[in-house]
C-alpha positions as CSV (number, residue, x, y, z in Angstrom):
1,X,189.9,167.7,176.0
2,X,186.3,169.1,174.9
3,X,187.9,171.2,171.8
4,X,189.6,167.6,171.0
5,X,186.1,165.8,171.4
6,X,184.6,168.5,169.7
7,X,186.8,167.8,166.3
8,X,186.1,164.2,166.3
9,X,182.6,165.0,166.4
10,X,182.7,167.2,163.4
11,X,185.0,164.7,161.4
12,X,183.0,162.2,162.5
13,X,180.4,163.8,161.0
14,X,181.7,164.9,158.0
15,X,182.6,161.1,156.9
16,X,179.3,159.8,158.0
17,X,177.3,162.1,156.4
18,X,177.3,161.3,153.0
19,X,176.4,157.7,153.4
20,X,173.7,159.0,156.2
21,X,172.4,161.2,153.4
22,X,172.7,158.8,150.7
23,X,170.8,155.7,152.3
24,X,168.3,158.5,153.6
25,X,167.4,159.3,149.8
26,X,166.9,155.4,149.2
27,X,164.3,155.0,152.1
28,X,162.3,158.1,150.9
29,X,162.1,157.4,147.4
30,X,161.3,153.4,148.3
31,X,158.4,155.2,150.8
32,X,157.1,157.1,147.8
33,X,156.9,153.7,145.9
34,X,155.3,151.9,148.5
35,X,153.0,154.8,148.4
36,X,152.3,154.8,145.1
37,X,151.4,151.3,145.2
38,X,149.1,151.3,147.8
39,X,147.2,153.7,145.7
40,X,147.0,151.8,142.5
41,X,144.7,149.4,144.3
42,X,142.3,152.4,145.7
43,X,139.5,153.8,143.9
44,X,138.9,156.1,141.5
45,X,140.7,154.7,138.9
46,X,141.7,157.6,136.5
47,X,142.3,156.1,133.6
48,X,143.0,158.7,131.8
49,X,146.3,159.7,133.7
50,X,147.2,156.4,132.7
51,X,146.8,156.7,128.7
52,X,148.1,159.7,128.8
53,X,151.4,158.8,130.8
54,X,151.7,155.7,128.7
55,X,151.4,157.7,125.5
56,X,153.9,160.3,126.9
57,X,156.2,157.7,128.1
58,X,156.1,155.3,125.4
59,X,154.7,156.7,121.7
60,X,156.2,160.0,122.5
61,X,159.9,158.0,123.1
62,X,159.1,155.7,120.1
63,X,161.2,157.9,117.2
64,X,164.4,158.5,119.2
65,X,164.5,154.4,120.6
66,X,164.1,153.4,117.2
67,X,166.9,155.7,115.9
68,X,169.2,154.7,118.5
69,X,168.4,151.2,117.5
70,X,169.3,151.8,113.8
71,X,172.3,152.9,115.1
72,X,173.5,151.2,117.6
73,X,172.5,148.0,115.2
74,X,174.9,149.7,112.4
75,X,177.8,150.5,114.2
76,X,177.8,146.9,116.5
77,X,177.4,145.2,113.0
78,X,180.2,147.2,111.2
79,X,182.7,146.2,114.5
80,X,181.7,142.4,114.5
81,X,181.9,142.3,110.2
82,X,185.5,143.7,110.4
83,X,186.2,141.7,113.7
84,X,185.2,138.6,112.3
85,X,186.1,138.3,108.8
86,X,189.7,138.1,110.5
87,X,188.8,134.5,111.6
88,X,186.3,133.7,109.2
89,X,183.2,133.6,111.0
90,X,181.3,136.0,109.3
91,X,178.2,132.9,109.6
92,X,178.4,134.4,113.7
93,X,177.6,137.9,113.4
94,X,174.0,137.7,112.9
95,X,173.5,135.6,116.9
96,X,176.3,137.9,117.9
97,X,174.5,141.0,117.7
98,X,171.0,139.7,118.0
99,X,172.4,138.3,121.7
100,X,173.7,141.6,122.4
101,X,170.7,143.5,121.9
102,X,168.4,141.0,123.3
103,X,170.4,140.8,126.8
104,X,172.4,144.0,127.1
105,X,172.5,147.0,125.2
106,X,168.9,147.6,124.4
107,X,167.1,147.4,127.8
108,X,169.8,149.5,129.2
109,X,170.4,152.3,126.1
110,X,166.2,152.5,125.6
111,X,166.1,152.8,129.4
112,X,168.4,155.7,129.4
113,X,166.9,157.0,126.0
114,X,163.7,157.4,127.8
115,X,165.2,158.5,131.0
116,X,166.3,161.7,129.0
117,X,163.8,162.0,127.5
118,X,160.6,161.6,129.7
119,X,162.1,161.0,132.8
120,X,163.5,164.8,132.6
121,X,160.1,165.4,131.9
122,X,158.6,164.2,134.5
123,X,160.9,165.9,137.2
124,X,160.1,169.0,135.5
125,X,156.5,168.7,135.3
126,X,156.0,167.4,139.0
127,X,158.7,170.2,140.5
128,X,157.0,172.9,138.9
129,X,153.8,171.8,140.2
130,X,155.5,171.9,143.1
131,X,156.5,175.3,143.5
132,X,153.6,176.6,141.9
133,X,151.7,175.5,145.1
134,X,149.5,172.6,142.4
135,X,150.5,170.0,144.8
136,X,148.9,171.6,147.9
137,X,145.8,172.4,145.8
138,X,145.1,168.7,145.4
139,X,146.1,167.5,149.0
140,X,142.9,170.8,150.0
141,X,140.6,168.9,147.1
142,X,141.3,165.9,148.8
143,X,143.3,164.4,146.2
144,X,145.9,162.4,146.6
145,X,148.9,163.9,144.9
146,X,150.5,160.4,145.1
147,X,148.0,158.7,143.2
148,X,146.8,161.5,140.4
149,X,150.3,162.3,139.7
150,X,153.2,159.7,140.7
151,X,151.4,156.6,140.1
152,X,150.3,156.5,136.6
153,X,153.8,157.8,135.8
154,X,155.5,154.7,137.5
155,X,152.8,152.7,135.9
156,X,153.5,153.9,132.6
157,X,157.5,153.7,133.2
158,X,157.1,149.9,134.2
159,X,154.7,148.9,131.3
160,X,156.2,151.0,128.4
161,X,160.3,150.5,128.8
162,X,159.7,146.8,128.2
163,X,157.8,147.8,124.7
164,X,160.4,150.1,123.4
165,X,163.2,147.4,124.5
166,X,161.0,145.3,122.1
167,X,161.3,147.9,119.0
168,X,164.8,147.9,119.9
169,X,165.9,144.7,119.7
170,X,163.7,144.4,116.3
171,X,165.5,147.9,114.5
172,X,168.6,147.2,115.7
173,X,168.8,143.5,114.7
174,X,167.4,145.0,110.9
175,X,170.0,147.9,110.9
176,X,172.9,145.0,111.8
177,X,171.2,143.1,109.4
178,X,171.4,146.0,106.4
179,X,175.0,146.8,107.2
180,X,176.4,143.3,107.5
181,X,174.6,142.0,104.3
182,X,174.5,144.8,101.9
183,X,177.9,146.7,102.8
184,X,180.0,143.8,104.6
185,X,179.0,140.8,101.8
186,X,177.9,138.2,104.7
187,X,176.0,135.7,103.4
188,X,172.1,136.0,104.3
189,X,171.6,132.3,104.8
190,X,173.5,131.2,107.7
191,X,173.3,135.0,109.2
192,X,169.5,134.6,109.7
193,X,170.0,130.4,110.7
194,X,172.2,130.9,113.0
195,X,169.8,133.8,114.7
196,X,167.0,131.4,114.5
197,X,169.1,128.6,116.0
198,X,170.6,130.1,118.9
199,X,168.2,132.8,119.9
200,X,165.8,131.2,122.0
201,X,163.2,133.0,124.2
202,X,165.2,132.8,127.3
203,X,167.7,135.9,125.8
204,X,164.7,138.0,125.0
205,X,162.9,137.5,128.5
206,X,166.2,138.6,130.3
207,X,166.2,141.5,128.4
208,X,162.7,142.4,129.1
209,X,163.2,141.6,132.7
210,X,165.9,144.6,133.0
211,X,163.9,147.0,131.1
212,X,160.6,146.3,133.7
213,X,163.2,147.0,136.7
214,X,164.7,150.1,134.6
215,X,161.6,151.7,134.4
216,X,160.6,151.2,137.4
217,X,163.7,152.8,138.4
218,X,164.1,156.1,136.3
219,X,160.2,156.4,136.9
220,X,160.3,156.4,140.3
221,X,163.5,158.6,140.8
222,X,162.2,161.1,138.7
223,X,159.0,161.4,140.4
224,X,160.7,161.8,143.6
225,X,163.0,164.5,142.4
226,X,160.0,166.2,141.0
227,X,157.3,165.8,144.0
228,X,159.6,166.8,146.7
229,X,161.6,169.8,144.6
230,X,162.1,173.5,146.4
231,X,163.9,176.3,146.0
232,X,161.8,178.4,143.2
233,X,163.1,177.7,139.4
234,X,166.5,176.8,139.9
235,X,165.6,174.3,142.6
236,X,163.6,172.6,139.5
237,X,166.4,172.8,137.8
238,X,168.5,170.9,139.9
239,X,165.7,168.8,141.0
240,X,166.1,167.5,137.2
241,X,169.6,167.0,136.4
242,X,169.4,164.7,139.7
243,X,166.7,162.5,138.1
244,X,168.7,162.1,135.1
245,X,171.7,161.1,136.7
246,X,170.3,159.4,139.8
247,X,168.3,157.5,137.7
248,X,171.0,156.7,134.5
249,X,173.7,155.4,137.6
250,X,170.4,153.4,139.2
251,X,170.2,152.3,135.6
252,X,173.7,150.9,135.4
253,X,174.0,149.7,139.1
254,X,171.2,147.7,138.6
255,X,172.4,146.5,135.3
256,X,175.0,144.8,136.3
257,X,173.1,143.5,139.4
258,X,170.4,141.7,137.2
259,X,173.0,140.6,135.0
260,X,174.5,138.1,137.8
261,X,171.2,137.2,139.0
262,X,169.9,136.5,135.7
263,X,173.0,134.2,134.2
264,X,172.6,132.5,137.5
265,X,169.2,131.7,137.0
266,X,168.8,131.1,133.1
267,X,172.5,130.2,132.5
């Protein structure tokens, strides 16, 4: 009867334990938020950790949002011009694209642009300052790791994403714009009327409402990985491919999450 009680317990275990591990991960990295919060109010104010996370975060990702844009704008527009022109409403790709862009595809592909890009960085940064004993340096200085090194990071996550979704929606729309005109033969006119007529601001500020949550997201994720990393180089190493796909699947989840909420609220 024990040895049967015993077995239970272990399979018990072994199902629970995933989810117990999971939703454990959740509460710490919401803790380190709520953290990081409550020291963006506190003096000193280091500005300068926030330029300088802004600038990493958002001119350093500038080049490779914008040629993702291009791209992305290209392709969608070469689709929708051969898609299209089978039912004659080549007048319709202009809004098509330029609704696309604004609500879906470029807070989510410049949040995970810059999640490869930065947020890898910043697990990197944060675990090897971790291992390297920086961390517990600044908690004997009497510095609060929290607020020199996560919160300026989340700051700059929050603040920038939105921006770059801005240049996206702007490069992409011109690189649609270049392909549908100049290689598919649209007509200019009613490509750009119809993008001035049924774009309204409502499209852009749902857009720029999922890029705000998505960098909060990868930001905070790829702190978290970073700050709490162990287990020498590899350990950092592993510390970052979580942030990346932790915070790309947050990324998504959230995605379509905001996407309900949002068509319930503007729609």
């Amino acid at each position: 009867m024990r040895r049967l009680w015993n077995l239970l317990n272990r399979a018990a275990d072994a199902f629970f334990a995933p989810g117990l591990a999971f939703f454990s991960e959740v509460g710490n990295i919401s803790m380190l938020f709520l953290s990081s919060m409550f020291w963006l109010f506190r003096r000193p104010f280091r500005w300068r950790n926030y330029v300088s996370a802004m600038d990493f975060v958002g001119i350093g990702s500038l080049g490779i949002v914008a040629l993702v844009a291009s791209f992305t704008g290209a392709a969608f527009s070469l689709q929708t011009v051969y898609t299209f022109k089978m039912f004659q409403a080549e007048a319709f790709i202009g809004v098509t694209v330029a609704l696309s862009l604004s609500r879906e595809l470029a807070p989510v592909l410049t949040a995970l642009m810059v999640t490869a890009r930065a947020g890898s960085a910043m697990a990197t940064e944060l675990g090897s300052m971790r291992i390297t004993e920086q961390i517990d340096a600044l908690h004997t200085m009497a510095v609060s790791p929290v607020q020199y090194l996560v919160t300026p990071r989340i700051v700059a996550g929050v603040l920038m994403v939105p921006l770059l979704t801005m240049v996206f929606i702007i490069v992409g729309i011109l690189g649609a714009t270049f392909v549908a005109v100049n290689l598919g033969g649209v007509d200019e006119g009613p490509y750009w009327h119809n993008i001035e007529w049924f774009i309204d601001a409502r499209d852009i500020l749902e857009g720029l409402i999922k890029a705000t949550v998505f960098g909060l997201v990868f930001s905070t994720i790829s702190c978290y990985q970073g700050f709490y990393a162990d287990g020498g180089a590899a350990g950092v190493g592993r510390a970052t491919t979580r942030a990346v796909v932790w915070s790309s699947v947050s990324i998504l989840f959230f995605d379509v999450a905001l996407t309900d909420i949002l068509l319930l609220v503007f729609h």
